[in-house]
Structure formats: structure tokens, C-alpha cells
C-alpha positions as CSV (number, residue, x, y, z in Angstrom):
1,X,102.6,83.2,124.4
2,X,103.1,85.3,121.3
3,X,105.1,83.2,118.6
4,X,106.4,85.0,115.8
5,X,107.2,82.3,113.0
6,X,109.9,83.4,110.3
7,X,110.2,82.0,106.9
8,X,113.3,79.4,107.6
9,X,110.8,78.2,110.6
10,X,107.7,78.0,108.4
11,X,109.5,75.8,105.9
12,X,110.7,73.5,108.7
13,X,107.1,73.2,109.8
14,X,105.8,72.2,106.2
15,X,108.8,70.1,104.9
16,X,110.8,67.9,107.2
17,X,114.3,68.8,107.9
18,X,116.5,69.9,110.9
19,X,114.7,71.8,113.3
20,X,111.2,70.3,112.3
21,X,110.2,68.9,115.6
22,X,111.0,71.6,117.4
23,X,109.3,74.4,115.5
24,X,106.3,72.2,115.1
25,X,105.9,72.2,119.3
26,X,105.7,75.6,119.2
27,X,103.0,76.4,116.1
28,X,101.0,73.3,117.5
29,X,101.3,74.3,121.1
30,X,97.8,75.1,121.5
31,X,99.2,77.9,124.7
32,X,100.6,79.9,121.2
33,X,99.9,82.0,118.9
34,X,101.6,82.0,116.4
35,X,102.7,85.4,113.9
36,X,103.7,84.9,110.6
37,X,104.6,88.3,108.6
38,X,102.9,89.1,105.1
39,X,106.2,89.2,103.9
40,X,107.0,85.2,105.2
41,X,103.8,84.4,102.9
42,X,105.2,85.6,99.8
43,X,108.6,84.1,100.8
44,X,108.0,80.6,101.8
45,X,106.5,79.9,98.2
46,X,110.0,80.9,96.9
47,X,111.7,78.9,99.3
48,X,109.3,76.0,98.6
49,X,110.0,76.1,95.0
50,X,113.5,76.4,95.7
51,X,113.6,73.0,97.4
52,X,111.6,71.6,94.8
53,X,114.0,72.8,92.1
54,X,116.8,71.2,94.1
55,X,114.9,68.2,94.0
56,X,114.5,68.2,98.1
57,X,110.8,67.9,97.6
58,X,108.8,65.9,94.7
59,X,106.0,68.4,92.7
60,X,103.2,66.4,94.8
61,X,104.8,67.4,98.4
62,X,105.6,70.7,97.1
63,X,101.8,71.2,96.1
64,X,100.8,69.6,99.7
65,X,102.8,72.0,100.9
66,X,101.7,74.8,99.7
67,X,98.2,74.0,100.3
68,X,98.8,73.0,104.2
69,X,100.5,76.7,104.5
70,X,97.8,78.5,102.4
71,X,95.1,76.3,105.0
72,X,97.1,76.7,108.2
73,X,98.0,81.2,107.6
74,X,96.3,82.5,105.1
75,X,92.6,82.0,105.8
């Protein structure tokens, strides 16, 4: 099956939060395939950096993060 992953679901994938489990069966349901729009790539850095200015993410998990997304949807 066709997933397509928005930006509040690509967040919840890289940074635990509410929803996190659930989103996470779906992109690592190996039965999917997951769709993430250019535009979600530019987005989930700002929302990333958002978190981390809100202190919801420390600059090591916001670097992690951004590497795990670059790794998992941008190659």
C-alpha cells in the first residue's frame, strides 16, 4: 500500500511524541511505501528546529534527527 507521510507524521517518526508508534507501523511496515512530498523535506527541518528552540529536543537529538530523515528520504 501507497503511504503518503505528511510533515506532522514525519516528525512523529523522528522525535517521540503522541502518535509515534503508530506512524512508525506504517513507514516500517515493510507491505508500504511510503510518499513524503518535496515540500515535507524542507518543512520537517523547520519543525525540527522549532522543537529544539522550545527546548522539546536537545541540539544532539535534533542533529540525529535530522541525519535519520536526510538517511531514511532523501537519498
Amino acid at each position: 500500500m501507497n503511504v503518503f507521510v505528511d510533515t506532522s507524521a514525519l516528525v512523529k517518526y523522528f522525535h517521540e511524541e503522541k502518535g509515534t508508534n503508530a506512524v512508525t507501523s506504517l513507514i516500517d511496515n515493510p507491505k508500504n511505501v511510503t510518499v513524503v512530498s518535496e515540500l515535507s523535506k524542507i518543512e520537517i527541518l523547520s519543525a525540527l528546529q522549532r522543537r529544539y528552540r522550545r527546548q522539546e529536543l536537545d541540539k544532539q537529538d535534533l542533529e540525529e534527527a535530522i541525519e535519520a530523515f536526510y538517511k531514511e528520504f532523501c537519498l
